[in-house]
C-alpha positions in Angstrom: 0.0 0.0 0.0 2.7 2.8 1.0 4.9 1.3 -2.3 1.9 2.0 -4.4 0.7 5.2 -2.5 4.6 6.8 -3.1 4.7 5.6 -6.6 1.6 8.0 -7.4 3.2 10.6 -5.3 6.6 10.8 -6.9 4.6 10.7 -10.5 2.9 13.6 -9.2 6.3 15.3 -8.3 8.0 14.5 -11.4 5.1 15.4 -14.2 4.2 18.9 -12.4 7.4 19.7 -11.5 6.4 20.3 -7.5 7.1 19.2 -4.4 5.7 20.0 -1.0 8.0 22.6 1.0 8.9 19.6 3.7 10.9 17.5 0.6 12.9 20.8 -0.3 14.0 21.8 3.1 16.9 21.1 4.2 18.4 21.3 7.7 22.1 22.0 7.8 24.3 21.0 11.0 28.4 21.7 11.1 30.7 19.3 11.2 34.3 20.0 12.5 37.0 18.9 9.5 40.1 17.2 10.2 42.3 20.7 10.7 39.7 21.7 13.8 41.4 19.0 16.0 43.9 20.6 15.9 43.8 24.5 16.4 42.4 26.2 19.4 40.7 29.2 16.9 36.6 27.7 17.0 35.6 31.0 15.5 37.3 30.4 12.1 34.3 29.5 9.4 36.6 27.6 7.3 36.9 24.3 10.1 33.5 23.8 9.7 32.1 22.2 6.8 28.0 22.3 6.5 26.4 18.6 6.1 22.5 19.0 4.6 20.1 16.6 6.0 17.0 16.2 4.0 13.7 14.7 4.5 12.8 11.0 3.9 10.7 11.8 1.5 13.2 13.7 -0.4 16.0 11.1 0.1 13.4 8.2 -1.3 12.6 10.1 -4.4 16.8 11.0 -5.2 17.5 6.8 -5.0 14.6 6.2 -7.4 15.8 9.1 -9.7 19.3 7.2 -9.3 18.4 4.3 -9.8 16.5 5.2 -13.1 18.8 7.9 -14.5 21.8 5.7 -13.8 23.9 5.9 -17.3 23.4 9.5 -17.7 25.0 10.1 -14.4 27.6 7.3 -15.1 31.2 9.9 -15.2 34.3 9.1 -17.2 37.1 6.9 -16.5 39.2 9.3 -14.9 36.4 10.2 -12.2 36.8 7.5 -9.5 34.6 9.0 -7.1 30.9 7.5 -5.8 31.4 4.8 -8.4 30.5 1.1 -8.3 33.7 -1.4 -8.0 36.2 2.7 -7.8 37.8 3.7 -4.0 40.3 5.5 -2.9 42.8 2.7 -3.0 42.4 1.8 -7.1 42.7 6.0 -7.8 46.1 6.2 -6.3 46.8 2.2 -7.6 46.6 3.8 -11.2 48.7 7.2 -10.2 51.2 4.9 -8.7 51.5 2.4 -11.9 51.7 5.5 -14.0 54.5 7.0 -12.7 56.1 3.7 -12.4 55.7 3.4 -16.1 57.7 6.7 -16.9 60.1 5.9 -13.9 61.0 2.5 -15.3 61.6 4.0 -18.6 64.4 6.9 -17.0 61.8 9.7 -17.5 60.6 11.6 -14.5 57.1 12.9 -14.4 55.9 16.0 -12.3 52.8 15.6 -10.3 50.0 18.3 -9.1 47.6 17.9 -6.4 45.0 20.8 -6.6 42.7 21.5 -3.6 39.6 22.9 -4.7 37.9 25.2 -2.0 34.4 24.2 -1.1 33.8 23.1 -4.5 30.3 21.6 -3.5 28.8 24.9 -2.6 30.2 26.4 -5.7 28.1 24.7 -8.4 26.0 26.8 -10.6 22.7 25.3 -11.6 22.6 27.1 -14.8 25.7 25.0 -16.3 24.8 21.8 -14.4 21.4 21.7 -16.0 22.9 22.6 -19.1 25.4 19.3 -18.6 22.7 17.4 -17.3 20.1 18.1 -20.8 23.8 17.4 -23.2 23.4 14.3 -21.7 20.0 13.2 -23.1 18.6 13.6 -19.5 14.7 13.0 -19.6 13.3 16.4 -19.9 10.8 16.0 -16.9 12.8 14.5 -14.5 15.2 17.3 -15.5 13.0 19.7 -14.8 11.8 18.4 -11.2 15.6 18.7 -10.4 15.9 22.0 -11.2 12.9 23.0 -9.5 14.4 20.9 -6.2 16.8 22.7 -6.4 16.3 26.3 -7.8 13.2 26.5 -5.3 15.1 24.4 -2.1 15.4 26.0 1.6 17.5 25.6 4.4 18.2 26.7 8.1 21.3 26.1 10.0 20.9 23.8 13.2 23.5 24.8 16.3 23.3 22.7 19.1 19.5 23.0 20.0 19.1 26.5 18.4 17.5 26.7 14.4 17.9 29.5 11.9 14.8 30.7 10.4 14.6 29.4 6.5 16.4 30.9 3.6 16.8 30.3 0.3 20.2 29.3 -1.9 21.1 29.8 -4.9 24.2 27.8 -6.0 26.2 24.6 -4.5 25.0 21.0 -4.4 24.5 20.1 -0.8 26.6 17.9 1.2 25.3 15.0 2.6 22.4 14.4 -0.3 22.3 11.0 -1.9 22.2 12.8 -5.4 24.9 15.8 -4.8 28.2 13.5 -5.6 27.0 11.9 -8.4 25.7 15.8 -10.0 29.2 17.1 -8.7 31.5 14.3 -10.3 29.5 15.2 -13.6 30.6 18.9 -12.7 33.9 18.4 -12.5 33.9 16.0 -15.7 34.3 19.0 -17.8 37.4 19.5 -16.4 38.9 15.6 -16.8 37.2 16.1 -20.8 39.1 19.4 -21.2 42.8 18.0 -20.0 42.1 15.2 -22.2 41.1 16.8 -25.7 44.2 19.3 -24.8 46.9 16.4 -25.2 48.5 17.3 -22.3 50.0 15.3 -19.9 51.0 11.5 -19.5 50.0 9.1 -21.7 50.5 5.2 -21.7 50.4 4.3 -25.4 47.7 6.1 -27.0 45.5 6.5 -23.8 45.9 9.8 -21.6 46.9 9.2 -18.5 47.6 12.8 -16.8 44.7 13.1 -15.3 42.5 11.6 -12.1 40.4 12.9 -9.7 38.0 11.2 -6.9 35.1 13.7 -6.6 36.9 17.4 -5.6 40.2 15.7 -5.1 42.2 15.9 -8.4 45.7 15.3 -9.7 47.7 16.0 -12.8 50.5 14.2 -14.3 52.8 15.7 -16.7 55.7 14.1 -18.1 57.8 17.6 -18.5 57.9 20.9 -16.8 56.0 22.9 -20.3 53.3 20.1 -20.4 52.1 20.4 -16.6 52.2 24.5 -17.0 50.1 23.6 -19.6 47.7 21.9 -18.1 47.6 24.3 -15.4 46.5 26.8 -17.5 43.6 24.5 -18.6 42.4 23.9 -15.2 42.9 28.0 -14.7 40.6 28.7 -17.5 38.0 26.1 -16.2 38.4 27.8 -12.8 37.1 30.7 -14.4 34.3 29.5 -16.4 32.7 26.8 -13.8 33.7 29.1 -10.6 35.7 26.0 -9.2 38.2 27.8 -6.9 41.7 25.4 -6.9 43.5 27.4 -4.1 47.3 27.2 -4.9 48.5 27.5 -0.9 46.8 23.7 -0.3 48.1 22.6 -3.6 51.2 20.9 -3.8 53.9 19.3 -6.5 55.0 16.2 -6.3 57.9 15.0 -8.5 59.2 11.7 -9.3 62.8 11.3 -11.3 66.4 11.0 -10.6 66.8 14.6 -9.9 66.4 15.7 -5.9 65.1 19.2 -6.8 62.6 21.1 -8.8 64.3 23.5 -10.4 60.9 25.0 -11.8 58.1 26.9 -10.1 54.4 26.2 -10.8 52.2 29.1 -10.9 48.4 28.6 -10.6 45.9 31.9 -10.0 49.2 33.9 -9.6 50.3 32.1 -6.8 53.6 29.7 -6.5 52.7 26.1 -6.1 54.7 24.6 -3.0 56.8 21.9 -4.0 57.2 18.6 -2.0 59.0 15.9 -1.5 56.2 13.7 -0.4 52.5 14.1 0.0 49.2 12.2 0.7 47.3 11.8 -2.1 43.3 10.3 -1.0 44.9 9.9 2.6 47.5 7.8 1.1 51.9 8.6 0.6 52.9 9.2 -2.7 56.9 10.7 -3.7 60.0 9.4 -2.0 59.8 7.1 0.3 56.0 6.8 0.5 55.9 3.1 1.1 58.1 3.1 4.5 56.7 6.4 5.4 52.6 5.0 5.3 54.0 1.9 7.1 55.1 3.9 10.0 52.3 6.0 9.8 50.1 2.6 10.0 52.1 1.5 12.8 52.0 4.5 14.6 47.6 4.2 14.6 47.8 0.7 15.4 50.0 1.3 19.0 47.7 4.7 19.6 43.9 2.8 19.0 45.4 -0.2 21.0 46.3 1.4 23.7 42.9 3.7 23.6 40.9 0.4 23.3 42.4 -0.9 26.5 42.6 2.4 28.2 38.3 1.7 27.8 37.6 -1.7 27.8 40.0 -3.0 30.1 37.6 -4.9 31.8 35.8 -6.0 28.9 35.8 -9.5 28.0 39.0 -11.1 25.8 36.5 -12.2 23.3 34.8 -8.6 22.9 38.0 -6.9 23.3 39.7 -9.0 21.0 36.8 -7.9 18.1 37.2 -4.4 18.8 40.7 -4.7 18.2 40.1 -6.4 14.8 37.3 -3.9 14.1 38.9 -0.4 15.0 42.4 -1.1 15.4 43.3 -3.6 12.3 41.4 -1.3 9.1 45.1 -1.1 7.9 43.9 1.2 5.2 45.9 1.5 2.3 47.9 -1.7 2.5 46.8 -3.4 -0.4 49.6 -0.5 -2.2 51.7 -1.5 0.3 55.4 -3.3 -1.1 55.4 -6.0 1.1 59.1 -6.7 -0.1 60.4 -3.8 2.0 61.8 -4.5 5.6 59.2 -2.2 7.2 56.7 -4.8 6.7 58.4 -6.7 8.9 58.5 -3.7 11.4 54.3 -4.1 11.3 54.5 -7.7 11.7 56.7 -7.1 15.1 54.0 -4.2 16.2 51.0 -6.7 15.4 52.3 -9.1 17.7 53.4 -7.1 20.4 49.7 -5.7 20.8 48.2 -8.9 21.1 50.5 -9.6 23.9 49.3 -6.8 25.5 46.0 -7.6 24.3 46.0 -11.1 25.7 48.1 -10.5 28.2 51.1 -12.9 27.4 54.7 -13.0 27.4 56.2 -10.7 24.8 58.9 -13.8 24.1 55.9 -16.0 23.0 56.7 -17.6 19.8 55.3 -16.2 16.7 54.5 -19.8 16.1 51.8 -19.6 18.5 49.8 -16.2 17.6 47.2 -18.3 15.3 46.4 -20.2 18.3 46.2 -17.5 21.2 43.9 -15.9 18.8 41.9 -18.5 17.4 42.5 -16.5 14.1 44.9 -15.9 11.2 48.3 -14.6 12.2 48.6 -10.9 10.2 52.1 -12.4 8.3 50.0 -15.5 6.7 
């Protein structure tokens, strides 16, 4: 009955292009980013990033647009954000094999990760819509989303204190189970432009000098001219879509048998800092990024283990013991990892020292014996 009753009610939406006020409002709470934990300024807008929660209603009628409209959202290869069988892990897999191709060969290859500043709230409906129809979006279902959208209303939630409505004009909003997949088609224009240019890496005749995983994107040049280049591409598109890259949270990366980067990369007027090594999707990449995400690994796993029995230390082995597997083993990243390299090892000697401490035993036990004081897999097998 409710199936059937929503069914006539989304029609409804879709062919008059309307919807109640209580399916476009949106109530928007803050959410501290990753910088907030660690400055003491709480007044500073910019640690604070705005999550949208929408009604049920509104939620209900974005999966069944999804799941209907799913090959016109579909994004290109070089977009592996919010899609099936992409993560993190397999967009930093590719970067890596890339450079490992021009490496292998004696080239070097210059590398450019661009942050781009709230680049949700930056989206102009105009141009979106206009990407969405080039697509062969159906016209009515088209329309409904730009009347979601052009005619939406929020308020701001603090703590137990709500702003009166207001109206907004541009952005996607965070936190809606249409807003990625709308951005990544956003931002599309961008991986299309750098790839009609000719710019940038290439393995055979495929271009390779571009990825990105939804806001987060990086460029791969295989000379200094080239990746100018193909800054000034992403410049140009910076003006056009109003996607601001901001060149202080930016950084260069470059791989080659040279130690320095004898150029400077200019993007919006501003110098590009280079580094030696930076994360890319939380992950190393640049000299020594494999030992340098092990220790980093290793450093998480001594600090959760000794959280985890800082508040469960009267908890139950069992319980504690799937704790530790659950928030102390997520290991993320590894499957990157060069498991030839001695710091492997070094995580192998960590593993085993917190499940002495975890179990209690003798850190002399035999590493023989692991599989059997745990009842599980040793982490070396």
């Amino acid at each position: 009955m409710w199936g059937e009753t929503f069914t006539i009610l989304g029609s409804s939406f879709y062919l008059n292009a309307q919807a109640w006020l209580h399916s476009r409002r949106h109530v928007v709470i803050h959410n501290y980013t990753h910088s907030q934990k660690y400055t003491k300024n709480l007044n500073n807008s910019d640690h604070y990033r705005g999550i949208a929660l929408a009604s049920p209603v509104g939620k209900l009628l974005d999966w069944v647009f999804l799941a209907q409209q799913k090959d016109e959202l579909s994004s290109s290869d070089y977009q592996f954000g919010y899609e099936t069988d992409h993560s993190t892990t397999k967009s930093t897999f590719v970067v890596n094999e890339v450079v490992k191709y021009y490496t292998d060969y004696g080239s070097s290859v210059f590398s450019v990760l661009l942050d781009a500043s709230k680049a949700f709230d930056r989206v102009h409906y105009t141009k979106l819509f206009r990407l969405l129809r080039e697509r062969e979006l159906c016209p009515t279902v088209c329309r409904f989303l730009a009347f979601q959208y052009t005619c939406q209303v929020c308020c701001v939630k603090w703590l137990s204190t709500v702003s009166e409505n207001f109206t907004v004009s541009n952005g996607v909003k965070q936190g809606g189970v249409l807003s990625p997949h709308l951005f990544t088609l956003y931002m599309d224009c961008l991986l299309k432009r750098l790839r009609e240019s000719g710019f940038g890496c290439y393995i055979g005749h495929v271009f390779s000098g571009a990825f990105a995983y939804a806001d987060d994107l990086i460029l791969l040049a295989p000379t200094r001219c080239t990746m100018k280049k193909m800054l000034d591409v992403c410049e140009l598109f910076s003006t056009h879509y109003d996607i601001i890259f901001n060149p202080s949270k930016s950084k260069v990366v470059y791989f080659g048998t040279s130690s320095t980067v004898n150029t400077v990369f200019r993007f919006a007027g501003k110098t590009i800092d280079v580094s030696q090594m930076e994360q890319h999707l939380g992950y190393y990449i640049g000299t020594d990024s494999a030992t340098s995400q092990i220790q980093q690994t290793i450093g998480q796993l001594y600090g959760n283990v000794n959280l985890l029995l800082a508040q469960f230390s009267k908890t139950n082995i069992d319980i504690k013991y799937k704790l530790f597997k659950s928030f102390c083993m997520s290991v993320y990243g590894s499957p990157l990892w060069n498991y030839s390299v001695d710091m492997c090892k070094a995580f192998y000697v960590a593993w085993r020292q917190r499940i002495c401490r975890l179990f209690n035993v003798s850190p002399m036990t035999h590493c023989a014996l692991f599989n059997i004081i745990c009842d599980d897999l040793s982490v070396d097998v």
